[in-house]
C-alpha positions in Angstrom: -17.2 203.3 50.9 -15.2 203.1 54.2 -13.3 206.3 55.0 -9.5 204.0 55.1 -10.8 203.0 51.5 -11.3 206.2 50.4 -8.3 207.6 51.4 -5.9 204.5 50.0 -8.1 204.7 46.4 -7.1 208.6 46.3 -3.3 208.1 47.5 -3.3 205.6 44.1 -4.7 208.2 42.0 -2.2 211.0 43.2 0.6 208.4 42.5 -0.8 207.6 38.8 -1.7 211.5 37.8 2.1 212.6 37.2 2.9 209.7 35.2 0.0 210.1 33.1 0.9 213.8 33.3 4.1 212.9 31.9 2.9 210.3 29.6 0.9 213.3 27.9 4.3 215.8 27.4 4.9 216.0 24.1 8.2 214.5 22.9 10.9 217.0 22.1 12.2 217.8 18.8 15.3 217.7 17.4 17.3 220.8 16.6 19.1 221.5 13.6 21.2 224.7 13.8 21.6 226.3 10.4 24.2 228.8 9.6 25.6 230.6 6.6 28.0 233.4 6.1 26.0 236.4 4.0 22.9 234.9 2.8 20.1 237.2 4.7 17.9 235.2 7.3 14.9 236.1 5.1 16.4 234.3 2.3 16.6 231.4 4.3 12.8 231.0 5.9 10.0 229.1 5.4 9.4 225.8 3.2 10.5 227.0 0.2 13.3 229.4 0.8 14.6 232.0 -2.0 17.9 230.8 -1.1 18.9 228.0 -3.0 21.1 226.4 -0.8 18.6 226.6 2.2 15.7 225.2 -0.3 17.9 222.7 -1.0 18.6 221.8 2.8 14.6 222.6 3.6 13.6 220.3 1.0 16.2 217.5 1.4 15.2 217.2 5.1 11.3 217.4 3.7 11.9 214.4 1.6 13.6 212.2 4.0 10.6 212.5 6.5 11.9 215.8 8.2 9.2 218.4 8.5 9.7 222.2 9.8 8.2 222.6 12.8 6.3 218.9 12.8 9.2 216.6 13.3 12.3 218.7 13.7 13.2 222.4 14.4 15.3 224.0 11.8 16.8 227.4 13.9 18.6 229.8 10.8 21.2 232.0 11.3 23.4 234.3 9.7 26.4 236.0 10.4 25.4 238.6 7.2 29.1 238.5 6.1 30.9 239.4 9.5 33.5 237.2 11.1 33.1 238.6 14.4 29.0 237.8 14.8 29.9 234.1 14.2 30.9 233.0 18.0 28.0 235.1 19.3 26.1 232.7 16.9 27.1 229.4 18.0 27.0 230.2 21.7 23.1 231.0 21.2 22.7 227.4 19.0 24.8 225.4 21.8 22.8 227.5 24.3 19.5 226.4 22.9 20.8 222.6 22.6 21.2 221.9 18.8 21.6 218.4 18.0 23.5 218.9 15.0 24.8 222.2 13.3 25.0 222.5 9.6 27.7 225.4 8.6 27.8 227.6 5.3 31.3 226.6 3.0 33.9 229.3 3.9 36.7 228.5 6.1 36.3 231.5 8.7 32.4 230.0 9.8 34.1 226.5 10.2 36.7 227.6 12.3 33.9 229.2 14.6 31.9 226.4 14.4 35.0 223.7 15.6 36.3 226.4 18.5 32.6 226.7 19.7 31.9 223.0 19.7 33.8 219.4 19.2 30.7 217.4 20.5 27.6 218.7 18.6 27.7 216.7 15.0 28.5 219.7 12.7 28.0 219.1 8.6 29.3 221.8 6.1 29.9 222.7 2.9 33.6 222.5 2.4 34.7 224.9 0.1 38.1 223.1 -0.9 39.5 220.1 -0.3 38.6 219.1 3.3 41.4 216.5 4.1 44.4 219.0 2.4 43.0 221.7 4.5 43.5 219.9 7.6 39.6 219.8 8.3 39.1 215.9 8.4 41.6 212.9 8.8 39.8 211.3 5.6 36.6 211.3 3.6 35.8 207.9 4.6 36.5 208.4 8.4 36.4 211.9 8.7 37.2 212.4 12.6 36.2 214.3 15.2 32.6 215.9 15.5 32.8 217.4 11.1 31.8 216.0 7.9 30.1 217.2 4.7 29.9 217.9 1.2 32.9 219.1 -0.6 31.9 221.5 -3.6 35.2 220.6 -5.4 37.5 217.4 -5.9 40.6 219.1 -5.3 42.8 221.9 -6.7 43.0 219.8 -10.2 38.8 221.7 -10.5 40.5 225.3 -10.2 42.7 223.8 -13.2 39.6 222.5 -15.4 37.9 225.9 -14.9 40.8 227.4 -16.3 41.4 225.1 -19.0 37.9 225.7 -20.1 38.2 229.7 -19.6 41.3 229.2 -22.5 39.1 227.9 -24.9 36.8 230.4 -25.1 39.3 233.2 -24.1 42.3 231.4 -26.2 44.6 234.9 -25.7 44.5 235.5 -22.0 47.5 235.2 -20.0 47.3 236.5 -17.3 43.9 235.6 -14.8 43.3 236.8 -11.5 42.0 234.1 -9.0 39.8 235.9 -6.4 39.1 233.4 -3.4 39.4 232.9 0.4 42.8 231.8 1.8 42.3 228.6 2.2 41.7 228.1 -2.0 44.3 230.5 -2.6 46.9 228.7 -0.5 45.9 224.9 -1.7 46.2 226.5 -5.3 50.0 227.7 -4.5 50.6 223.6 -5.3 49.2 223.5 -8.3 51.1 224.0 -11.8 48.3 226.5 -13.4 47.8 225.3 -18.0 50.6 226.4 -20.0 50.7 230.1 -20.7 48.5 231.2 -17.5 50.3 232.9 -14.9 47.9 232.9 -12.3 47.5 236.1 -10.0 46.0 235.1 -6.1 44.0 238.1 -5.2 42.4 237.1 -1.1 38.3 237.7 -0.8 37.0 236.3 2.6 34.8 239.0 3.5 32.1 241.8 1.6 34.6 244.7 2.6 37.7 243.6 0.5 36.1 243.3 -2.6 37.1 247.0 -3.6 40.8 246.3 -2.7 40.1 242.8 -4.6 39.2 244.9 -7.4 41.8 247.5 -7.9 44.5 244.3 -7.1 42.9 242.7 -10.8 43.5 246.4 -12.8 46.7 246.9 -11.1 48.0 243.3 -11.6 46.8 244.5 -15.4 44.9 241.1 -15.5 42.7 240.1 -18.4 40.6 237.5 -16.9 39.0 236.3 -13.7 38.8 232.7 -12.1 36.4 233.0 -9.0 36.6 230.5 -5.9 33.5 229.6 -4.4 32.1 230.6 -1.3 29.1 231.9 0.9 30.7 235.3 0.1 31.3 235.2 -3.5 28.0 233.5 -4.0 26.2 236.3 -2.2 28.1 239.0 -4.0 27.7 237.4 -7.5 25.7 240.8 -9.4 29.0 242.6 -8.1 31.5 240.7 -9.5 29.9 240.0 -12.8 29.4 243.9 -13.3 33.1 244.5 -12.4 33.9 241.8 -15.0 31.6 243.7 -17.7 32.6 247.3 -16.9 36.2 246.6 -17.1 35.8 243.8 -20.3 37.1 240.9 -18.5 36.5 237.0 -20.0 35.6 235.3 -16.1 34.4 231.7 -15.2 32.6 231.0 -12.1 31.5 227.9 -10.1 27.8 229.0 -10.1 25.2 229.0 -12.6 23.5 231.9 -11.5 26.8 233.8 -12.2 25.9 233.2 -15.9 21.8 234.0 -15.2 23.4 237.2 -14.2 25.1 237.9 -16.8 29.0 236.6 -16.3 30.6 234.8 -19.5 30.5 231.2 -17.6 30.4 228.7 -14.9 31.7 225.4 -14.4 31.3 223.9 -10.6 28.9 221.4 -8.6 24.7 222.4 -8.3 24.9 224.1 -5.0 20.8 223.5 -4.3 22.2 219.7 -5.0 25.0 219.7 -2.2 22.9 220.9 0.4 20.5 218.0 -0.4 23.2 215.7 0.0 23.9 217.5 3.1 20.5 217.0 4.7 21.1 213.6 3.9 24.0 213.0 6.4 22.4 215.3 8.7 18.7 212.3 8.7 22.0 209.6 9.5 22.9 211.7 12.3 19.4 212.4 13.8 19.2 209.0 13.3 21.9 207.6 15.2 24.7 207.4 13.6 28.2 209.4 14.3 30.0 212.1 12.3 32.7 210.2 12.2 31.6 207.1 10.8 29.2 209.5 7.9 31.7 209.6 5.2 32.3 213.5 3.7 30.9 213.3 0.0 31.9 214.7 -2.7 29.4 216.5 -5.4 27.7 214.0 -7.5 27.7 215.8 -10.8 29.5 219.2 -12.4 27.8 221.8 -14.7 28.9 223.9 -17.8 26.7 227.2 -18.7 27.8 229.6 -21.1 26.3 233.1 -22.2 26.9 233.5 -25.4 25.3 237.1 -25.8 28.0 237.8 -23.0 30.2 236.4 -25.4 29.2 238.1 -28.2 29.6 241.3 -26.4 33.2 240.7 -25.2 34.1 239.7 -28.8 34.7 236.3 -27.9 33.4 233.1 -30.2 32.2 230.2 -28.4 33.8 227.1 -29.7 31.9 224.1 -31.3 33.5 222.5 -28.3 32.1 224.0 -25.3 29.2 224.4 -27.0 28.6 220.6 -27.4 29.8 220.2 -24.3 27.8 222.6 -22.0 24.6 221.4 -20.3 23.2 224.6 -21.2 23.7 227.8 -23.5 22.4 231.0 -22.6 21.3 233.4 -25.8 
């Protein structure tokens, strides 16, 4: 081979190696930034997380072609409970280049999330109403760069939980609704049954829950209505013992309330939202734009009563609820 043709054969070669260089890179995944407000970020690891929200997310994403690690990136945070970590939190995700962010249900977190971002798509769990709060223009076009599941249909659900707290506790008249502000304030609209004088006691974060407390035996109330949220979910055992110490009839919007030993819950399957929320997160990864994902709202309600709870607070569970409740703890 001549020396010019040896020269122009290894110039071609040069020119092709970087492309096939390139060719070779592997493609990036996607990044979905996950955060919540208490649950501990070992509670939210791995494939099957002990977190039932974050199982719920894991495995939603799992079933829709979304793999851990294979075909997407799922980066879990947690602001363990403290408004002030959550900026910090978001500046890393945005940092790092998350393609969508997926935020825990209390108000606080989603305020973070919106002043730290109004590009990145951003799915939460709304813990109210999201169109009354201000959050979203509608459910079916929800604006901006937010949408998500709500875990309620409206301040009418506080209502039903109350209603259904008065069958089974037909003498209380007084019940203390412990919540975060933004429940609290939607509730103020609301005309509470006949014969409930409802008593708004504000719990946003771990630390007020002993000034929650001693508002309930000062307000000399004799039953509890709990709002949902990251927090109150985390701090479930605490709130059911303060309801058994101090022989309070309360109704919460989680099951595992009742596993734990509170009276009963009425509200949506948590582990079920977050798998609806895994589903608008594959549209967005897929294309499509948080405004034009509708918000959903939860796609079935729950009823679960302990009766030896009952039975120990000297109430009698009604042929009604009994008939009525998807399941009966003995």
């Amino acid at each position: 081979m001549r020396r010019r043709e040896f020269i122009t054969l290894l110039g071609g070669a040069a020119a092709v190696w970087p492309l096939a260089a390139r060719a070779q890179q592997p493609k990036r995944l996607p990044v979905v930034g996950v955060v919540f407000a208490a649950t501990p970020v070992a509670e939210m690891l791995g494939p099957n997380p002990v977190s039932r929200p974050a199982r719920g997310f894991v495995h939603g994403l799992r079933d829709l072609g979304w793999i851990d690690g294979a075909s997407v990136i799922i980066d879990r945070r947690s602001a363990e409970g403290d408004t002030q970590r959550a900026p910090a939190i978001f500046t890393e995700l945005l940092a790092r280049g998350v393609d969508v962010l997926v935020v825990g249900g209390v108000r606080w977190l989603q305020d973070a999330a919106q002043r730290a971002t109004r590009d990145v798509p951003t799915v939460t769990d709304f813990s109210d109403d999201p169109v009354a709060a201000g959050l979203i223009t509608s459910l079916a076009r929800p604006s901006g760069n937010l949408t998500g599941v709500a875990q309620t249909p409206g301040v009418e659900f506080y209502n039903k939980q109350l209603q259904l707290l008065q069958e089974i506790a037909p003498r209380l008249s007084r019940v203390a609704f412990l919540a975060p502000k933004d429940q609290l304030q939607s509730y103020r609209a609301a005309a509470p049954p006949a014969g409930v004088a409802v008593i708004p006691v504000l719990l946003d974060a771990p630390e007020q829950y002993e000034e929650a407390f001693a508002t309930v035996l000062r307000e000399r109330a004799d039953a509890l209505l709990v709002g949902g949220s990251p927090i109150s979910y985390t701090q479930l055992r605490r709130t059911v013992k303060f309801a058994a110490d101090n022989s309070l009839p309360a109704i919460y919007p989680y099951r595992e309330a009742v596993e734990a030993g509170g009276l009963m819950a009425y509200g949506s399957n948590t582990e079920a939202r977050f798998r609806q929320a895994a589903r608008l997160v594959d549209r967005i990864l897929k294309g499509a734009k948080p405004q034009d994902v509708p918000t959903e709202q939860p796609t079935s309600f729950e009823l679960t009563v302990n009766r030896k709870t009952a039975n120990a607070l000297k109430l009698t569970v009604p042929n009604t609820l009994l008939v009525s409740a998807d399941e009966v703890m003995e």
